[in-house]
C-alpha positions in Angstrom: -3.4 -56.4 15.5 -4.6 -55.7 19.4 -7.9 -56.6 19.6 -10.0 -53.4 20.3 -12.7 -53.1 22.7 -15.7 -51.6 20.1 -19.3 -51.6 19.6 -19.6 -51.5 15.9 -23.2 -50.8 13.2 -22.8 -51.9 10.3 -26.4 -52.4 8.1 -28.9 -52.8 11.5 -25.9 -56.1 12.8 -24.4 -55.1 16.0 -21.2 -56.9 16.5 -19.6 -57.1 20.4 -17.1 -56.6 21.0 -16.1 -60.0 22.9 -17.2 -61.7 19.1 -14.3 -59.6 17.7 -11.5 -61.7 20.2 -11.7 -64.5 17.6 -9.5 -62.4 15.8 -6.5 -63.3 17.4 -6.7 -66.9 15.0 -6.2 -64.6 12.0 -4.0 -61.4 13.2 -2.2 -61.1 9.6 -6.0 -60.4 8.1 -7.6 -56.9 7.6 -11.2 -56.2 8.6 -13.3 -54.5 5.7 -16.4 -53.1 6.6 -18.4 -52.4 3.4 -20.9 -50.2 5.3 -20.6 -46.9 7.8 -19.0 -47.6 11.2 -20.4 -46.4 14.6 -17.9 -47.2 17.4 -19.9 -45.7 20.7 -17.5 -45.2 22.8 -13.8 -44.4 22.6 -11.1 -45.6 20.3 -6.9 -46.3 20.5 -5.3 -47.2 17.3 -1.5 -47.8 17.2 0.6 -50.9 18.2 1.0 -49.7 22.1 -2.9 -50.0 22.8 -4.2 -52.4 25.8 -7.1 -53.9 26.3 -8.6 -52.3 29.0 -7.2 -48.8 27.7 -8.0 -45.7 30.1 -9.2 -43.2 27.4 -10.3 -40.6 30.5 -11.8 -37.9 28.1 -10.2 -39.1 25.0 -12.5 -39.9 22.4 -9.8 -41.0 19.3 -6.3 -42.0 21.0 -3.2 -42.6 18.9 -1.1 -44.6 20.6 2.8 -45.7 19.3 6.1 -44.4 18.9 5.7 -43.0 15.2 2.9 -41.1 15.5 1.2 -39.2 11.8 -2.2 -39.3 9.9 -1.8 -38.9 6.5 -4.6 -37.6 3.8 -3.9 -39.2 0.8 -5.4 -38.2 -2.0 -6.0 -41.3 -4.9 -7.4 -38.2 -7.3 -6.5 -39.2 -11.2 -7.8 -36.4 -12.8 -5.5 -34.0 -14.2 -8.3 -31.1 -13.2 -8.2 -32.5 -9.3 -5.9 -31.7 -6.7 -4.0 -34.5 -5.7 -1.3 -33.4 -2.7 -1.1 -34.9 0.0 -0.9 -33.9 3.3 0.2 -35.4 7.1 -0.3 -34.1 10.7 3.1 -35.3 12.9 3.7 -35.5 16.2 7.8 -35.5 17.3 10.4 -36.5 15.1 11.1 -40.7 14.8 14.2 -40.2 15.4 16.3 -41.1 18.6 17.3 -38.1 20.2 14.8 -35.9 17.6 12.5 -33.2 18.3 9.4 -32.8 20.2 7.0 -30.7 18.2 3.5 -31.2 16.1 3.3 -30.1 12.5 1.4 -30.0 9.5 2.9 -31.4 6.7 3.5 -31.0 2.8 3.5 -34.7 2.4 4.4 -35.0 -1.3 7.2 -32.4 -0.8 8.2 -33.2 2.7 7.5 -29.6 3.9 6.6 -28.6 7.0 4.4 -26.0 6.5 3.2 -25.2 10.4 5.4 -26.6 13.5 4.7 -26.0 16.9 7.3 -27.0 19.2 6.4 -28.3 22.6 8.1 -25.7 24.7 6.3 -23.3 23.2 4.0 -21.1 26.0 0.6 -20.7 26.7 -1.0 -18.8 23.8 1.8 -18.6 21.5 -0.9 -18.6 18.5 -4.4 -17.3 19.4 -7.3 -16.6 16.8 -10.7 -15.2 18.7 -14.4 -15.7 17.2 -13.7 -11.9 15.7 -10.5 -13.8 13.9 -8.3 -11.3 15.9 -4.7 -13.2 16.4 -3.0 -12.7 19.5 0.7 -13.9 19.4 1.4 -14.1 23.4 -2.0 -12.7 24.4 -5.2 -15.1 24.9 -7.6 -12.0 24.4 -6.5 -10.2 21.3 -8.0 -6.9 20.7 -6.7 -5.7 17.1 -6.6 -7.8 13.6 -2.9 -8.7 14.9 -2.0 -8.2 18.6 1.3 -9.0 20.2 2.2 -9.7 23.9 5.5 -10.3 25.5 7.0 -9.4 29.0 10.2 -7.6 27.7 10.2 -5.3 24.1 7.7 -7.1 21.7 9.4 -7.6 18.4 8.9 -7.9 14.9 11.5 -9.3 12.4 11.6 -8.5 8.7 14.3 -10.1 7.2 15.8 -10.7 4.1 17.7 -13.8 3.7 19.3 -14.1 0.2 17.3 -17.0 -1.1 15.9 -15.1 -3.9 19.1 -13.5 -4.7 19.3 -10.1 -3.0 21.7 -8.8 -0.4 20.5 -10.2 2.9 19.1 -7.4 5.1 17.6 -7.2 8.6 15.4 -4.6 10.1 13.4 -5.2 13.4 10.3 -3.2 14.4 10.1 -2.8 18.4 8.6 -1.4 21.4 8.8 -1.0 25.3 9.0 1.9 27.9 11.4 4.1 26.3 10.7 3.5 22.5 9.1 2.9 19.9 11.9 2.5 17.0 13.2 0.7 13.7 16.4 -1.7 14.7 19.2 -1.9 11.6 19.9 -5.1 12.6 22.2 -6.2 9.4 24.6 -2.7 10.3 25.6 -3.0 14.3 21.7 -2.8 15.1 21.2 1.4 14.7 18.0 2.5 16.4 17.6 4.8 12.9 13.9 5.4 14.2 12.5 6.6 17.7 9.7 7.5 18.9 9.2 8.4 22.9 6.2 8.0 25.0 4.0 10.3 25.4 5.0 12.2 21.7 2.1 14.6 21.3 0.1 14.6 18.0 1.1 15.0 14.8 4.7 15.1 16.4 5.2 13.8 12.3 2.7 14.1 9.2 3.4 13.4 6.0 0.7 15.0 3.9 -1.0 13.1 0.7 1.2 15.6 -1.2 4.4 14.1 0.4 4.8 17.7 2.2 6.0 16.9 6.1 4.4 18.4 9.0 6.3 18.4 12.1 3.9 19.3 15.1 1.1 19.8 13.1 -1.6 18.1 10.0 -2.2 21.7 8.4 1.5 21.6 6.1 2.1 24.5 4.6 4.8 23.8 2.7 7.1 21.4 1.7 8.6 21.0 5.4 6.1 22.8 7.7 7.8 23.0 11.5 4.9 24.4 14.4 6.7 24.4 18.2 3.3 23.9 20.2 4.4 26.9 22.4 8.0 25.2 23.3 10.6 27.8 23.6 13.1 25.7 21.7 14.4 26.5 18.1 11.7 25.4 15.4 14.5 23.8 13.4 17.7 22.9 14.7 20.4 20.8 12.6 23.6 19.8 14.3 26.6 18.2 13.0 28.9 15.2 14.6 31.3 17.6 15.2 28.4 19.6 17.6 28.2 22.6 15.5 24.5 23.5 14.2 24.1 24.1 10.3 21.4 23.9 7.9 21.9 23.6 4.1 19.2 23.8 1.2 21.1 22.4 -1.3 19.9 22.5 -5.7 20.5 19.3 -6.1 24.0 19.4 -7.7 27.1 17.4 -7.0 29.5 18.7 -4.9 29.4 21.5 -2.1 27.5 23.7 -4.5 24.2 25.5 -2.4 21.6 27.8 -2.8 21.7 29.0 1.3 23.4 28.1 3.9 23.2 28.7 7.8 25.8 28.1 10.2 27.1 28.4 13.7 30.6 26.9 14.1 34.3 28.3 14.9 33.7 29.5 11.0 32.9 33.7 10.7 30.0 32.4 8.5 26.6 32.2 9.9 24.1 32.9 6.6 25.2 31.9 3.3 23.5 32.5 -0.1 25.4 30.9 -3.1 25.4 29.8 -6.3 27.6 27.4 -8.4 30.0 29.8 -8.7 30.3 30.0 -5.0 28.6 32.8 -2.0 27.4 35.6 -3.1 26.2 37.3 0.2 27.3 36.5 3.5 26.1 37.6 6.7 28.5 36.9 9.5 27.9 36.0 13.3 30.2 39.2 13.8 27.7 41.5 12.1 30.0 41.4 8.8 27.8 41.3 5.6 29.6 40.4 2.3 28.0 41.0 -1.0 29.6 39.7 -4.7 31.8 37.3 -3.6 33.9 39.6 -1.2 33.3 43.0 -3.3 31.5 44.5 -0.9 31.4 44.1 3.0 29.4 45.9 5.3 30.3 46.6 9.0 28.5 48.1 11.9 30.2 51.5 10.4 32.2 51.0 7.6 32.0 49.9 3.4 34.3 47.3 2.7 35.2 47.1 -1.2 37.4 44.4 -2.3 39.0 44.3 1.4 39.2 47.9 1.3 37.2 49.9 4.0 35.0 52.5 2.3 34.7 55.4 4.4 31.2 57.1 4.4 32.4 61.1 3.0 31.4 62.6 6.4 34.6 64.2 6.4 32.8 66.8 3.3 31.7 68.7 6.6 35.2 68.9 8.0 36.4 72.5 8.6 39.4 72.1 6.1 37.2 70.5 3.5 38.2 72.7 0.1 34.8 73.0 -1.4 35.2 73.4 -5.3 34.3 77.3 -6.0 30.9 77.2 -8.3 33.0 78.9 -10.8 35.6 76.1 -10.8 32.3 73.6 -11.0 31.1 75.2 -13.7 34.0 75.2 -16.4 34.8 71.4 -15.2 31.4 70.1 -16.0 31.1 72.6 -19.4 34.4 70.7 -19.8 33.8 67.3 -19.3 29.9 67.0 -19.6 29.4 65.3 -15.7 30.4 66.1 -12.0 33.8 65.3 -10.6 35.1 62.3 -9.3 31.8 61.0 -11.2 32.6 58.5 -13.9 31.6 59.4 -17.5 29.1 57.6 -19.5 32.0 56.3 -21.6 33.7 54.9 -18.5 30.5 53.6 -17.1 30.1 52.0 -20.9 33.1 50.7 -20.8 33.9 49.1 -17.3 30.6 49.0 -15.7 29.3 51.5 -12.5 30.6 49.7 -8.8 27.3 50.5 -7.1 28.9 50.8 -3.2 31.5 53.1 -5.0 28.7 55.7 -7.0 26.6 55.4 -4.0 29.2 57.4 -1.6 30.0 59.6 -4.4 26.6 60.7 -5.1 26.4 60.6 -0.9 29.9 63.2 -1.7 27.8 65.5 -3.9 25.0 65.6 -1.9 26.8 66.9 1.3 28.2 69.1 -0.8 25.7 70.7 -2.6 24.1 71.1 1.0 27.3 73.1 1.4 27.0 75.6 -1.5 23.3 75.5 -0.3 24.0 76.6 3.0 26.5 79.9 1.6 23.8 80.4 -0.7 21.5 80.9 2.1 23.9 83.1 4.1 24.6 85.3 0.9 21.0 85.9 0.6 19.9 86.9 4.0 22.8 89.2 3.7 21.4 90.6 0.6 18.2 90.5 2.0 19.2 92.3 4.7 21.0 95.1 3.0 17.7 95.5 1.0 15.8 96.0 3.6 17.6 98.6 5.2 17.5 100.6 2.1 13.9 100.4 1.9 13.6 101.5 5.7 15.3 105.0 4.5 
């Protein structure tokens, strides 16, 4: 052992450290000091120290090319910890690492490693226990500082068994997002500077507000005075649709809103398929193509209902009331009517009964309108006689 340059107390003796240079007569023996130990001044333990040793500010110097300290703890008691533990400075190895780590000892785990390249204030914890990763003045419970898009990794290795996934959580002048990392690294999340409030809110209720905290409903959209849609949905192929599906499998929906190369621009279904359709054209189809209603015509079945204007034509053949009345003391309705049998027995087509009763109508304004004439003629004749 290198004799060591000490001022020892041990029990009111003071030993110099000159006295201690007789220990070069019995190098292989070790020095037990039954008592505390007060060395005054600095200290070097390790093979490489010198006598003389500069220690500059150092008060304990470890000096030699394996460098550790190991707590070992003799504990025998089943109800005691007993790990021990080792602080290392670089690897032993020739051409090993530089680093200094703490050390499982009995399982030969590095637990905490700090490499030497690492930069100024790579780990920082401030009196208010704030960490600052980067950042010597941290100002949040975690705060992290970096010159170029500071980063957090979550990953998901496998070691417990599950499918190894990636994500990273990021920001820097254009974005704040969510990195798929495993899957080609998709941005799946964004958020701009400058985003105004409540640009998203998700309410305790899970309802979503977007541009606004008072949610209304399920999805609540607010446009804070932008002239832009309140809800726009666009496919890959560039064309805008929105679906509100049931739930169900396949392409089954309750509505449907579209604006492609497709004559289809509001769709109500059911399982069984649409059963209105408003058109981008101004086409409205009702019953699964029953009915369709243009900007002048009824369309039945594909057929084009015509509204019975043509009742006021001038070669319209008006049924004589005579002729009216056998036919309905005949048959117990009006004609081209269906019967309540027929009605029973096939059901009434709505678009159909409403142009005939629309028929009837213009008719009867027809008999009304001879009526009239017939009784100011009347009318007419009876005053004269009364005049004489």
């Amino acid at each position: 052992m290198t004799p060591m340059k000490t001022r020892l107390h041990t029990t009111g003796l003071t030993l110099a450290a000159g006295a201690m240079s007789v220990a070069g007569t019995m190098a292989s023996a070790d020095q037990v000091f039954n008592d505390d130990v007060i060395i005054t001044f600095s200290a070097c333990i390790g093979n490489d120290c010198v006598n003389g040793e500069s220690f500059g500010f150092d008060t304990l110097r470890l000096k030699e090319n394996n460098l550790r300290i190991r707590f070992q703890d003799t504990s025998t008691s089943a109800s005691f910890p007993t790990v021990d533990w080792q602080l290392i400075a670089n690897d032993s190895s020739n051409g090993g690492d530089s680093y200094f780590a703490i050390e499982n000892a009995d399982q030969g785990r590095q637990i905490f490693r700090v490499d030497a390249g690492a930069p100024a204030n790579s780990l920082r914890v401030d009196s208010a226990g704030d960490v600052g990763i980067g950042e010597d003045n941290p100002v949040l419970e975690l705060h992290v500082t970096d010159g170029d898009t500071p980063t957090l990794r979550l990953e998901q290795d496998g070691s417990s068994g599950f499918t190894p996934q990636t994500f990273d959580v990021a920001a820097n002048e254009t974005n704040f997002f969510v990195r798929d990392v495993t899957n080609g690294s998709k941005l799946s999340f964004k958020i701009r500077p400058g985003a105004p409030d409540n640009s998203v809110y998700i309410d305790t209720n899970g309802d979503v507000g977007i541009g606004t905290s008072s949610v209304a409903a399920g999805l609540h959209v607010v446009n804070n005075g932008s002239t832009e849609p309140g809800l726009l949905v666009v496919d890959t192929d560039g064309q805008s649709e929105i679906v509100m599906n049931d739930g169900s499998s396949g392409d089954d929906f309750k509505l449907q809103l579209r604006d492609d190369i497709d004559a289809f621009s509001l769709t109500f279904a059911g399982t069984g398929g649409a059963e209105m359709v408003i058109a981008k054209t101004g086409v409205v189809t009702v019953g699964r193509g029953n009915l369709e209603v243009t900007s002048g015509n009824v369309v039945v079945g594909g057929q084009t209902l015509i509204v019975p204007d043509y009742v006021f034509a001038p070669d319209y053949e008006l049924m004589p009331l005579s002729d009216l009345e056998a036919f309905v003391t005949a048959n117990s309705h009006l004609p081209n009517v269906p019967s309540a049998a027929e009605v029973q027995a096939g059901g009434l087509n709505m678009t159909e009964m409403q142009l005939t009763l629309l028929e009837k109508v213009e008719e009867l304004t027809l008999y009304t309108l001879e009526q009239q004439k017939t009784i100011e003629a009347l009318q007419g004749r009876l005053d004269a006689l009364q005049a004489d």
